[in-house]
N, C-alpha and C positions, 0 to 999 in steps of 0.2 A: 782882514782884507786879503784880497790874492788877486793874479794878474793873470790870467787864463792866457792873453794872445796882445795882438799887437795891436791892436786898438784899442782895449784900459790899458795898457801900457802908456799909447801916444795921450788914451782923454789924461790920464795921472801928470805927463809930462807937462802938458797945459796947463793941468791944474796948478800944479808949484810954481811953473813961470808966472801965470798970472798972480800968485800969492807974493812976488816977489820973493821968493828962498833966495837969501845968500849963498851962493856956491865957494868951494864945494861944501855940500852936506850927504848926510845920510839917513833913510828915512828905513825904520823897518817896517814892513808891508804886509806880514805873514809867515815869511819863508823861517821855515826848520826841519831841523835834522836830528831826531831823538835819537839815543844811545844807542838804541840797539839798531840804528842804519846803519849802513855804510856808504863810503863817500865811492858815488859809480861816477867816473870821467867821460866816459861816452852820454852821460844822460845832460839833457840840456843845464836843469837845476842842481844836478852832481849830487842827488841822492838828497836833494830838499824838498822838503812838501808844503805846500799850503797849511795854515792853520785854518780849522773851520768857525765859524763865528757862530752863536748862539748855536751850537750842535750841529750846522750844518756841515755839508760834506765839500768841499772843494774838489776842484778838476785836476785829474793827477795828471793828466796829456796835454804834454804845453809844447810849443813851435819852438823847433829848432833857433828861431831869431831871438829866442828870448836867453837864448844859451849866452849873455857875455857877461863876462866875470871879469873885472877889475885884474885878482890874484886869484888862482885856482886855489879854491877852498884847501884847509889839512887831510890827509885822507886819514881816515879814523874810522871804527867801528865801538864805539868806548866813550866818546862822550857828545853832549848834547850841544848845539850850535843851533844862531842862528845868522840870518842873513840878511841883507838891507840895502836898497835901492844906493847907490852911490852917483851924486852927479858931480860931475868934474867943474871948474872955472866958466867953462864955456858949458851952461845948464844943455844945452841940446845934446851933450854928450852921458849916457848914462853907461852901468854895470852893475850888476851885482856884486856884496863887498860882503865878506864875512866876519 
């Protein structure tokens, strides 16, 4: 799965509200950072990519509004990471959490 923009973003946030998710949780979605990345700070995703599902390719250009991180990732070039939806107490609050 992968989150291109702000509307699978908002249908995803629906989605778990309606599913009832206890908050906080963390859901992983796709996001990784193979070894041989590196963690870039100016990039929304900070050098995470989508995984692609049955061989497909995922969309590497994602909106700046999707840039929020909980904790800014480790920077590292050296090992593999990934990453995952994090919703706060109050579900309408999201980030990404590594």
């Amino acid at each position: 799965a992968w989150v291109s923009g702000e509307p699978e973003l908002r249908l995803l946030l629906e989605l778990l509200a309606e599913a009832a998710v206890p908050a906080p949780a963390l859901f992983w979605v796709g996001l990784k950072r193979n070894a041989s990345a590196c963690t870039h700070e100016e990039q929304p995703l900070r050098g995470f990519s989508w995984e692609g599902v049955g061989g497909g390719t995922a969309p590497q250009e994602v909106p700046a509004a999707l840039g929020r991180w909980l904790q800014e990732p480790l920077r590292s070039c050296l090992t593999a990471r990934c990453a995952g939806l994090h919703l706060a107490a109050d579900s309408s609050r999201w980030a990404w959490k590594e």
